[in-house]
PLY file of the C-alpha trace (Angstrom):
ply
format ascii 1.0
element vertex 110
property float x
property float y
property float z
element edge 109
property int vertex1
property int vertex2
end_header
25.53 14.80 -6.54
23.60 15.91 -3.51
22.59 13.75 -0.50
18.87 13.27 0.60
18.85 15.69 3.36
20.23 18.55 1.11
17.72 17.50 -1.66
14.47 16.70 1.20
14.51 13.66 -0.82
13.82 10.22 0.36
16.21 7.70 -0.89
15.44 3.44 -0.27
18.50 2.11 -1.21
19.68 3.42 -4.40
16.35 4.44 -4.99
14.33 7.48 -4.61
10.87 7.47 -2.88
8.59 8.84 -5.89
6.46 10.78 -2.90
9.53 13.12 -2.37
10.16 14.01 -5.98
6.62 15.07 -6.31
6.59 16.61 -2.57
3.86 14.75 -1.34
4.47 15.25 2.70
3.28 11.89 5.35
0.04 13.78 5.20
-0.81 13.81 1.57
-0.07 10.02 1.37
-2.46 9.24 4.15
-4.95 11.28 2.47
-4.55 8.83 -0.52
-4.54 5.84 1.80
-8.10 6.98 2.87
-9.63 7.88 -0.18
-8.20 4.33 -1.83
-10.54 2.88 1.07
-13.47 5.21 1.25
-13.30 3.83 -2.40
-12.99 0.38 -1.43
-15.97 0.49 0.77
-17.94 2.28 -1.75
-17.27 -0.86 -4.29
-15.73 1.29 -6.51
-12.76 -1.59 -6.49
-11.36 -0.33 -10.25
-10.84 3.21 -8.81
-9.68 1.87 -5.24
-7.72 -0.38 -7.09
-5.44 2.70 -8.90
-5.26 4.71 -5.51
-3.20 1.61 -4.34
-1.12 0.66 -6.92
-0.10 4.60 -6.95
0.80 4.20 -3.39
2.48 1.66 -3.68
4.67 3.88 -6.57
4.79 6.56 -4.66
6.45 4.91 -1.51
6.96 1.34 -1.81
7.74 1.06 2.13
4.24 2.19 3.36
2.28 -1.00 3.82
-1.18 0.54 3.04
-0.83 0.05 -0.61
-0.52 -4.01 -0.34
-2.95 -4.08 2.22
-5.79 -2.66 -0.20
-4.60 -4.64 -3.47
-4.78 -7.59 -0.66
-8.40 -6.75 0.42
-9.66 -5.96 -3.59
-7.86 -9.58 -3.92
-10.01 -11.31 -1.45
-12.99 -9.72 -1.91
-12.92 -10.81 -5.58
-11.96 -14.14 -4.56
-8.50 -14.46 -5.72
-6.46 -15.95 -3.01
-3.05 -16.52 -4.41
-2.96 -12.73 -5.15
-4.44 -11.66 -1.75
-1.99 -13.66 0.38
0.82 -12.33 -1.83
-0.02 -8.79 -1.51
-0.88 -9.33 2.56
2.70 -10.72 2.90
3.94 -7.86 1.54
1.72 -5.83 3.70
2.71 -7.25 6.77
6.56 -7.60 5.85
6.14 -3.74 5.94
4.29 -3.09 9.54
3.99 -6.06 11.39
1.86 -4.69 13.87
-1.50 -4.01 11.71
-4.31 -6.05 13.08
-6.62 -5.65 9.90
-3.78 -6.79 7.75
-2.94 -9.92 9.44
-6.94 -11.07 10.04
-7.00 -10.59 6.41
-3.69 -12.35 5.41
-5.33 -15.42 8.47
-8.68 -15.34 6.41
-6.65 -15.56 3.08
-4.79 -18.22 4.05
-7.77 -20.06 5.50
-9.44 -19.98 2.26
-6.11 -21.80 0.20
0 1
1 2
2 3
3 4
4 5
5 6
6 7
7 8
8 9
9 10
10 11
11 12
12 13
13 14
14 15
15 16
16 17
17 18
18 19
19 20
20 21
21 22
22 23
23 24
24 25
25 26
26 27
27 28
28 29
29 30
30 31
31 32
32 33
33 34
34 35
35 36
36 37
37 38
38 39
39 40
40 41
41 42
42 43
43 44
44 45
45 46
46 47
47 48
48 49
49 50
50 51
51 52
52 53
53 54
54 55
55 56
56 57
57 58
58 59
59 60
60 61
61 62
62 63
63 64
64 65
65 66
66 67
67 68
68 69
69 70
70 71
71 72
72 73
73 74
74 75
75 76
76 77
77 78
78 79
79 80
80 81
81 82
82 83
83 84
84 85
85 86
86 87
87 88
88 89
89 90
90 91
91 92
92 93
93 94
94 95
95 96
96 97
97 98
98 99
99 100
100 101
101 102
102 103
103 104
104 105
105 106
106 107
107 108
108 109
């Protein structure tokens, strides 16, 4: 079986980052990190909604994903779900300063 670097796969684990079977370069994913908030910011929460849960399929490691099902979470006013999902967020890039006023607002509302 090949490695990774001979396939310009991805692997986490024992697992393969979906992004690299479909070739979708740093680039394309940040594109799709955009649009899911363009979305978000437009209201359109159902179609924002898919953009992140594909992200979050595509590469489970990028935090941008969580951080969107987070914010659709606390917008519609279900805390449990938005702290969950802004723990994972945060787990994933610590260092995000919209992710962790969210997760403080989130918890502030428990």
């Amino acid at each position: 079986m090949p490695d990774g670097a001979a396939t310009g796969m991805e692997f986490q684990g024992d697992a393969v980052a979906l992004s690299s079977v479909f070739g979708l370069s740093k680039k394309g994913l940040d594109s799709l990190e955009v649009l899911g908030f363009l979305l978000f910011e437009q209201g359109r929460n159902g179609e924002a909604e898919a953009i992140f849960n594909g992200l979050i399929a595509l590469d489970s490691r990028r935090h941008r994903g969580y951080a969107g099902m987070g914010a659709l979470a606390l917008v519609e006013d279900n805390v449990a779900a938005a702290v969950t999902w802004l723990k994972d967020a945060v787990k994933r890039n610590p260092n995000d300063a919209t992710v962790r006023a969210n997760l403080g607002e989130a918890l502030l509302k428990q």
